[in-house]
Every structure is written in C-alpha cells, then in structure tokens.
NUMI-804753 format. One record per residue: residue number from 1; residue in one letter; x, y negated, z of N, C-alpha, C in turn. Coordinates in nm, 3 decimals. Example, Ala and Ser with C-alpha at 12.3 -4.5 7.8 and 13.67 -1.06 7.14 Angstrom:
<rs>
R 1 A 1.319 0.569 0.780 1.230 0.450 0.780 1.320 0.330 0.780
R 2 S 1.285 0.225 0.708 1.367 0.106 0.714 1.290 -0.003 0.787
</rs>
This chain:
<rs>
R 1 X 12.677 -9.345 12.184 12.695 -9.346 12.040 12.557 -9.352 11.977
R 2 X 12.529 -9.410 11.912 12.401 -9.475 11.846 12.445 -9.464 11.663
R 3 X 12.373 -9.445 11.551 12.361 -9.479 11.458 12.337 -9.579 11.382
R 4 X 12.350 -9.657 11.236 12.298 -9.745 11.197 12.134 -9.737 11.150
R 5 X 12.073 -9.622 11.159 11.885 -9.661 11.143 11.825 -9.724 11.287
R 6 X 11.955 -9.783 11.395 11.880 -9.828 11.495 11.878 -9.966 11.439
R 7 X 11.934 -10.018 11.348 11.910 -10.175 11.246 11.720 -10.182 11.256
R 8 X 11.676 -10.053 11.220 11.552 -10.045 11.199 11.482 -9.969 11.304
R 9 X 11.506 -9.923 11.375 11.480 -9.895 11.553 11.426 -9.719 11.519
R 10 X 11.532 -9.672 11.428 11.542 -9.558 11.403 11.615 -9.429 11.425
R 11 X 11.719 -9.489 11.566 11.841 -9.444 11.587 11.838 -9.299 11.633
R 12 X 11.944 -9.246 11.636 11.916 -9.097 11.708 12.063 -9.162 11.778
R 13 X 12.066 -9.188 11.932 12.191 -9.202 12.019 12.261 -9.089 12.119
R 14 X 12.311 -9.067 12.145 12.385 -8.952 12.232 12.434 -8.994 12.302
R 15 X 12.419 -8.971 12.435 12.497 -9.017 12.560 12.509 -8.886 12.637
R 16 X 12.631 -8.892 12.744 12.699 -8.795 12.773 12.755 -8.877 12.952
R 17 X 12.757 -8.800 13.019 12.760 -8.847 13.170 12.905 -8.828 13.179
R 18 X 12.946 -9.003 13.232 13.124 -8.976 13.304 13.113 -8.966 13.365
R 19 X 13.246 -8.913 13.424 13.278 -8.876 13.557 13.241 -8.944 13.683
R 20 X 13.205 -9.066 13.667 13.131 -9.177 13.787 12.986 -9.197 13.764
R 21 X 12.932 -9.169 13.640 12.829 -9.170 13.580 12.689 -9.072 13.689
R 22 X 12.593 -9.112 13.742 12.500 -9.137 13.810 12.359 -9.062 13.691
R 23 X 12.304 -9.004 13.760 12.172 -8.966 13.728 12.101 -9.081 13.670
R 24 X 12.071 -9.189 13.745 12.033 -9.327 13.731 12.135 -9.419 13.665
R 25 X 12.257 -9.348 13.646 12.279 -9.452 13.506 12.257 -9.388 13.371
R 26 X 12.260 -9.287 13.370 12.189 -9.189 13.235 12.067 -9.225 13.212
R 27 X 11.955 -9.255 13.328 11.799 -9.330 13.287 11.808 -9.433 13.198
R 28 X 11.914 -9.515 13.291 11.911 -9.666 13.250 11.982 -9.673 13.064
R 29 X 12.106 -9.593 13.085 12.140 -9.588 12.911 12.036 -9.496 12.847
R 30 X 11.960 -9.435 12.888 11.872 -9.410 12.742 11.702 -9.468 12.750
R 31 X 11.702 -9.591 12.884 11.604 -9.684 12.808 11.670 -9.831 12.742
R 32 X 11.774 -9.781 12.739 11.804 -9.946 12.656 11.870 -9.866 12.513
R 33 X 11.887 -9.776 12.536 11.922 -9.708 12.348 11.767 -9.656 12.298
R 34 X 11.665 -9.633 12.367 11.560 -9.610 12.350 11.445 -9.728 12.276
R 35 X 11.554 -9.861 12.272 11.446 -9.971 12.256 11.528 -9.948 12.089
R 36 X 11.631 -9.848 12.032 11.588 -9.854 11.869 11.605 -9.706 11.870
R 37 X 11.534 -9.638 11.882 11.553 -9.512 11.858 11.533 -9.402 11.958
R 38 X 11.568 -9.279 11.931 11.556 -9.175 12.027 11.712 -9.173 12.089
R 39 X 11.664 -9.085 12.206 11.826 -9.070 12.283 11.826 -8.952 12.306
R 40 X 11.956 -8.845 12.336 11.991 -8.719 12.348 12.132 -8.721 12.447
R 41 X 12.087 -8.677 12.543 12.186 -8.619 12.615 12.285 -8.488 12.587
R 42 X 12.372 -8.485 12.578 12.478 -8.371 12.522 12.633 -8.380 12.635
R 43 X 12.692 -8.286 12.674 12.791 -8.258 12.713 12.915 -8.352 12.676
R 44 X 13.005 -8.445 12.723 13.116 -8.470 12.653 13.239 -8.405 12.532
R 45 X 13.216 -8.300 12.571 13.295 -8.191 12.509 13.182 -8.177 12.337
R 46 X 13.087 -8.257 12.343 12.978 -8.193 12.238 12.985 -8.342 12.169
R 47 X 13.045 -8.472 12.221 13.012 -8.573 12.136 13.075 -8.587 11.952
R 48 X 13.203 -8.506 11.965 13.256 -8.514 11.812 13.168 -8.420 11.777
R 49 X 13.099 -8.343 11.797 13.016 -8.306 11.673 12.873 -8.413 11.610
R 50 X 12.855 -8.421 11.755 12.676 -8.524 11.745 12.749 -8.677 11.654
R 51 X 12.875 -8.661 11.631 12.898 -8.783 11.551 12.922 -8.748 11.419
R 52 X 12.959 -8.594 11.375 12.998 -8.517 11.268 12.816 -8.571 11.197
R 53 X 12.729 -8.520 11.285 12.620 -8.473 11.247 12.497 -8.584 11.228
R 54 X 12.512 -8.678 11.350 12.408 -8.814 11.325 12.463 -8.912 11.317
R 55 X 12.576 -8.970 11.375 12.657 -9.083 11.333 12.698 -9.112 11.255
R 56 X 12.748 -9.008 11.136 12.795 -8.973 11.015 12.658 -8.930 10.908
R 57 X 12.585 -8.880 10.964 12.463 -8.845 10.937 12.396 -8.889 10.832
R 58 X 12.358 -9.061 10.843 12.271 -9.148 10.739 12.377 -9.159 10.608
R 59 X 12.488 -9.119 10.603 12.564 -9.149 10.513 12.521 -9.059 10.431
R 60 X 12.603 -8.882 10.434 12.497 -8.783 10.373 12.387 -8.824 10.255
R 61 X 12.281 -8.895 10.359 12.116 -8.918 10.326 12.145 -9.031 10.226
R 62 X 12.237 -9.113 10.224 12.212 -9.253 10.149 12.286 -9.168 9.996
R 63 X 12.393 -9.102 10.025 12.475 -9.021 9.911 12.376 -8.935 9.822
R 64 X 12.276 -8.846 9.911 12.221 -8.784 9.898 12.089 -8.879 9.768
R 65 X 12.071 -8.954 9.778 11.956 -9.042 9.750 12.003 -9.127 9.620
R 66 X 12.124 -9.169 9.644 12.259 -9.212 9.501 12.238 -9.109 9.417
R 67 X 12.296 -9.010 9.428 12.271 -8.900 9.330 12.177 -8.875 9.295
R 68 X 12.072 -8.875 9.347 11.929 -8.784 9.271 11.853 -8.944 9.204
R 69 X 11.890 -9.037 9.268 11.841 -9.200 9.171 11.949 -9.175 8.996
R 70 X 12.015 -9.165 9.047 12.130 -9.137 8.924 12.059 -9.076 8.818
R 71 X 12.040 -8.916 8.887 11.978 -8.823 8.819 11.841 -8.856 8.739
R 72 X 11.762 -8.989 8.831 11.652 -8.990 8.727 11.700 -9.072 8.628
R 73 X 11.804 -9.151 8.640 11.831 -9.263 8.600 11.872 -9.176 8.421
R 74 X 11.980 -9.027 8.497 11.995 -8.977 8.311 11.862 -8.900 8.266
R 75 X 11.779 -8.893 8.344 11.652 -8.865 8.295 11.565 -8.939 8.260
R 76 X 11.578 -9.077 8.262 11.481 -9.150 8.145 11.391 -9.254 8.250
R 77 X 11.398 -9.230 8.373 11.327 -9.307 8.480 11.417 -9.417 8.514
R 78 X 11.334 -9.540 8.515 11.425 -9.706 8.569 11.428 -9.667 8.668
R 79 X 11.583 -9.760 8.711 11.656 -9.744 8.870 11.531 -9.779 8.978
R 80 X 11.460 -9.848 8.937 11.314 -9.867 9.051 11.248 -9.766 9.059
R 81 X 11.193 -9.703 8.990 11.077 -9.604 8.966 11.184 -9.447 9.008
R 82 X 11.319 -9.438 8.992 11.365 -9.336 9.013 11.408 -9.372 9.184
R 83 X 11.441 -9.477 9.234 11.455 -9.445 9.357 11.325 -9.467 9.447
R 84 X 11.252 -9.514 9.430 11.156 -9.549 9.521 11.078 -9.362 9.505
R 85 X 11.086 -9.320 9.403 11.033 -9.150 9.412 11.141 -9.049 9.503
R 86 X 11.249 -9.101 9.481 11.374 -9.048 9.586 11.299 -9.084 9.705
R 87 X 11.293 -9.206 9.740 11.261 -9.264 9.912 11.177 -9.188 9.925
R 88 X 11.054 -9.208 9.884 10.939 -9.142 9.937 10.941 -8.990 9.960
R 89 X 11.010 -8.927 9.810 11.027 -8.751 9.869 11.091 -8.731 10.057
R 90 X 11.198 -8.871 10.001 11.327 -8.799 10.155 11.225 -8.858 10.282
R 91 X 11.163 -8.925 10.301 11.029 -9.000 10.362 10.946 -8.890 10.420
R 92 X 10.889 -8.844 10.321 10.821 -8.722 10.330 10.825 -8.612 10.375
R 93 X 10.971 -8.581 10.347 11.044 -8.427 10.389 11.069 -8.438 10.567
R 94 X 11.133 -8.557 10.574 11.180 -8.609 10.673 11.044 -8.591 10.804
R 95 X 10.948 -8.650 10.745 10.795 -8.625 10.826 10.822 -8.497 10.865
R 96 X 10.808 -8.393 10.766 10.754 -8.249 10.759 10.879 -8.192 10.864
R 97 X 11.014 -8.249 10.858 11.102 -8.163 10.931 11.051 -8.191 11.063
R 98 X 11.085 -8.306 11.091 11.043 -8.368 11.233 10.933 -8.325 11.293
R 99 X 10.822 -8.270 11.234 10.620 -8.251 11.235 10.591 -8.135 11.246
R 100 X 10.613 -8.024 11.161 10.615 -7.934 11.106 10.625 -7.809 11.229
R 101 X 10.738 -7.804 11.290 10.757 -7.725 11.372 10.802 -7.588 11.297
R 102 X 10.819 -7.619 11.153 10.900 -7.512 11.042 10.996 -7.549 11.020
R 103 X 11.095 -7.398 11.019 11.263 -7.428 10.987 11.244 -7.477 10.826
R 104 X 11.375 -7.513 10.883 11.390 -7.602 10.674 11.434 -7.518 10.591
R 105 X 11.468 -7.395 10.666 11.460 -7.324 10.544 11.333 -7.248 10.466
R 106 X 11.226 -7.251 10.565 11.101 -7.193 10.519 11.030 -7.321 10.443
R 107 X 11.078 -7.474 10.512 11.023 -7.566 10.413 11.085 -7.589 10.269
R 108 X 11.191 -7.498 10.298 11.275 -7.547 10.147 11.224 -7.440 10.031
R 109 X 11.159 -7.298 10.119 11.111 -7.240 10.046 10.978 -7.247 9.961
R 110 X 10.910 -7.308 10.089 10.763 -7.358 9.969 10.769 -7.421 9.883
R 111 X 10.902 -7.531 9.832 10.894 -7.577 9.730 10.983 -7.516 9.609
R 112 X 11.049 -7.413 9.670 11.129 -7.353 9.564 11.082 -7.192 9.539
R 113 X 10.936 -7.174 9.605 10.893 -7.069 9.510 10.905 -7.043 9.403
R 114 X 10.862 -6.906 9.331 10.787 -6.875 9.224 10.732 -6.959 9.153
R 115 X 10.653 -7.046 9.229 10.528 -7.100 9.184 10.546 -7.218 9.164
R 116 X 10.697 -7.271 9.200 10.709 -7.427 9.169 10.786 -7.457 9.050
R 117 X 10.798 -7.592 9.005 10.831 -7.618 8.859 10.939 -7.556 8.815
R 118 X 10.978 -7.554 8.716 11.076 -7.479 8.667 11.217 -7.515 8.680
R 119 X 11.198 -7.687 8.739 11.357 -7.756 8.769 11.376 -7.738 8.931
R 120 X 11.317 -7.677 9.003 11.328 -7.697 9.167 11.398 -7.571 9.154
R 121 X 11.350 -7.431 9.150 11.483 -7.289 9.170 11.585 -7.360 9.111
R 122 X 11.650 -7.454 9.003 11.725 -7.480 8.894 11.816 -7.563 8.963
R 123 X 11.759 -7.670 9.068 11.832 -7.766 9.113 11.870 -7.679 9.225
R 124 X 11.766 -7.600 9.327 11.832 -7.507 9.451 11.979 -7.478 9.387
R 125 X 11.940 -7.406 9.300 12.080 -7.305 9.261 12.212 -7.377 9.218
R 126 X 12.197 -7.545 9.153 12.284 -7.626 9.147 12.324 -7.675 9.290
R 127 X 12.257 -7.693 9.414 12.309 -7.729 9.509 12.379 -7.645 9.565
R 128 X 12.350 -7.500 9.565 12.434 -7.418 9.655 12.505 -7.358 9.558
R 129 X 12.535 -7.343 9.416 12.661 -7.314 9.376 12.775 -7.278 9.407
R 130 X 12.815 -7.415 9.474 12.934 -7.369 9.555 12.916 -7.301 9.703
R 131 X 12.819 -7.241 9.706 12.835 -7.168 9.817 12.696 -7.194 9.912
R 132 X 12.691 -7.102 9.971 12.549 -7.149 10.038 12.559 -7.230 10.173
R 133 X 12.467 -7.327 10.196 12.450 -7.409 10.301 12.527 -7.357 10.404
R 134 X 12.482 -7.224 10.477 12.554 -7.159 10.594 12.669 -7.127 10.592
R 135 X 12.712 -7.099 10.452 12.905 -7.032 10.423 12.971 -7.128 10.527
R 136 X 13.095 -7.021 10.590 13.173 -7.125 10.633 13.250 -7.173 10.585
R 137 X 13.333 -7.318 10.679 13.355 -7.436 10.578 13.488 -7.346 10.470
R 138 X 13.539 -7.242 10.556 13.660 -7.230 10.440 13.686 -7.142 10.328
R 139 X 13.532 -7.086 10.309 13.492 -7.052 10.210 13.442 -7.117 10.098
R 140 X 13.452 -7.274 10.100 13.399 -7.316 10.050 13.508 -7.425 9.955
R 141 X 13.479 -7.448 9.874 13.603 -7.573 9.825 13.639 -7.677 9.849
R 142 X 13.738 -7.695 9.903 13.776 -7.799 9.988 13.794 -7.957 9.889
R 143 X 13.722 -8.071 9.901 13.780 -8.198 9.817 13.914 -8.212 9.815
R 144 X 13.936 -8.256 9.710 14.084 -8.306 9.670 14.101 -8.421 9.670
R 145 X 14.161 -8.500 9.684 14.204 -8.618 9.647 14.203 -8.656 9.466
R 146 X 14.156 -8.755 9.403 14.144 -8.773 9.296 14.317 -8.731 9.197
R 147 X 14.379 -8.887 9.271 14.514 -8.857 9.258 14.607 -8.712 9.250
R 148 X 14.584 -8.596 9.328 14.627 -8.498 9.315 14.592 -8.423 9.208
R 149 X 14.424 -8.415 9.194 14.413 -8.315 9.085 14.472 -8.429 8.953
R 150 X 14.496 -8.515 8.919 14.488 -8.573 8.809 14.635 -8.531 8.781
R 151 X 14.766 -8.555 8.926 14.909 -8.516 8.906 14.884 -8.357 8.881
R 152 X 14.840 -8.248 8.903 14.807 -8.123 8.887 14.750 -8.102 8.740
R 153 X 14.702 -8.221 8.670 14.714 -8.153 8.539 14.547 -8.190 8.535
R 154 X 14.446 -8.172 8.642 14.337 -8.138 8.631 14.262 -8.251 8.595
R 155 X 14.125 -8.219 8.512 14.049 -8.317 8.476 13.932 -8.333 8.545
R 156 X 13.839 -8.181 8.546 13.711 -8.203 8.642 13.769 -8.181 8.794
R 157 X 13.731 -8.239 8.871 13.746 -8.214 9.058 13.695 -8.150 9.124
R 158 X 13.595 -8.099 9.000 13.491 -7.973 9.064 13.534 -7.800 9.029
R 159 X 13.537 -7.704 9.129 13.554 -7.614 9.052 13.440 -7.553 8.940
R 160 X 13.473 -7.429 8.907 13.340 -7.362 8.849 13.263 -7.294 8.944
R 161 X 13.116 -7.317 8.947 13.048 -7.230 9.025 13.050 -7.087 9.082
R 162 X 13.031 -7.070 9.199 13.041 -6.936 9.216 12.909 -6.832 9.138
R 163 X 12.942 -6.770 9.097 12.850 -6.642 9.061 12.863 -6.516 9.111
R 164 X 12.922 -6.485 9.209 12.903 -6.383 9.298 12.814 -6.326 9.412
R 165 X 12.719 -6.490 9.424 12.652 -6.476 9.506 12.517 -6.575 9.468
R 166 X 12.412 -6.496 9.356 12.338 -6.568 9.331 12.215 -6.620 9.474
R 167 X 12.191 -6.756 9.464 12.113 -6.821 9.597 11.983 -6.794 9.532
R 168 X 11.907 -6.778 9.673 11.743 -6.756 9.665 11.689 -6.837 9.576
R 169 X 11.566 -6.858 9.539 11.532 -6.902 9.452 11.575 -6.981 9.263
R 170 X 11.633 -6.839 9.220 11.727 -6.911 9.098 11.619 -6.811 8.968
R 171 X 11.534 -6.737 9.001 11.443 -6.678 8.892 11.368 -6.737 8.848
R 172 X 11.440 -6.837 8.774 11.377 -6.942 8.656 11.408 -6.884 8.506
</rs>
C-alpha cells in the first residue's frame, strides 16, 4: 500500500509479509516502493490502520490547507498569496516534525505560547473545541449526513463548542 505523494516520490508505503512471503521478497518490495518514497514494514493485522493514517493521510493535509486558504481568503489575502503561505507553513512544520526529534505536541507548543500572536492560542482553541486531539473518537461528535440534519430540523452541522474543557493555550 503506497500513497498518492509517491506521484512526487514522496510516498510513505507499508508492506506486510504473506504467508509465502520470503525475507527476500520483503527486500525486493521495499526497493521498488522505495524508488517514490519511504517504506514501512507493519504486521498484517496493522494494515487498516496504516491506511486510516497514511493512505488516507494526504487527504486530511489537502482539507487541512482548503480551509486555512479559505480562511485567508475571508481575511483579505488573494487565493495565491493565501495558499502559497499555507504551503510553505505545512512545508515547514512538516520539516520540523520529521527533523526535530520533538513531539508535536511540544512543537505545537512553541507556537502557541504566551508569547505568540494573539490569533495562534485563538485558532488552538478553535481547533480543539470539539474536543481535544487525544479524546476518544466517541466522545467526540460524530458527522452527520447533510440530509439528516436538514430532515431533523437542523441548520448548522456543527454542534456548539465544548466548554468544559478549556484546551492549553486559550489565555488570549
């Protein structure tokens, strides 16, 4: 299982040994998934997640990158100038995760100190709203189908934020 950043020889692939499957055929599949990307060996029993997580993965990142272009877009920045500052942050971050040898949550903290602008605690606290990164999933609000909430009466699809559990960095 391979990703689509191997288009750009960026892949993160996962391979997993069958039952006839050879020491030396595990070499051989991860130098030919190796010619776009990295390769990871994982258990069979472990491949639906490594597809939850990198196969599914770039999608996330491209969603992730829609929205915050958006965002400059109602903030006054052209769709050029607001995404190409998107690319480069997720570019950047992306370095530091991979480089760094720091959890992301200590990298997420240097930028959402005290000491950083007044919209970074502001946006933290809009992302985890509904719940923090780690909550499990069924604590958390499950998507609806458009169609349902609309037969239900409902207009926004979002609930209201939680406030029971204010997230780190919100002392703005």
């Amino acid at each position: 299982m391979t990703n689509t950043p191997a288009l750009v020889d960026e892949a993160m692939s996962v391979i997993s040994a069958g039952t006839h499957a050879t020491a030396e055929h595990l070499t051989h599949a991860e130098e030919i998934f190796g010619a776009v990307g990295k390769t990871l060996r994982v258990p069979e029993s472990q491949q639906d997640a490594c597809t939850a997580l990198s196969g599914s993965g770039p999608a996330y990142f491209f969603f992730l990158v829609e929205a915050m272009t958006d965002a400059g877009i109602l903030l006054g920045l052209p769709r050029d100038k607001a995404h190409d500052l998107i690319v480069q942050s997720a570019i950047g971050a992306a370095v530091m995760l991979r480089d760094s040898g720091e959890h992301p949550v200590k990298l997420r903290e240097n930028v959402t100190s005290p000491r950083a602008p007044p919209s970074t605690p502001s946006a933290n606290w809009r992302t985890t709203a509904y719940g923090p990164p780690s909550s499990p999933p069924g604590s958390r609000p499950r998507p609806q189908p458009r169609t349902r909430l609309r037969h239900q009466g409902l207009t926004n699809p979002l609930p209201a934020p939680r406030t029971d559990e204010p997230a780190s960095g919100t002392e703005d």
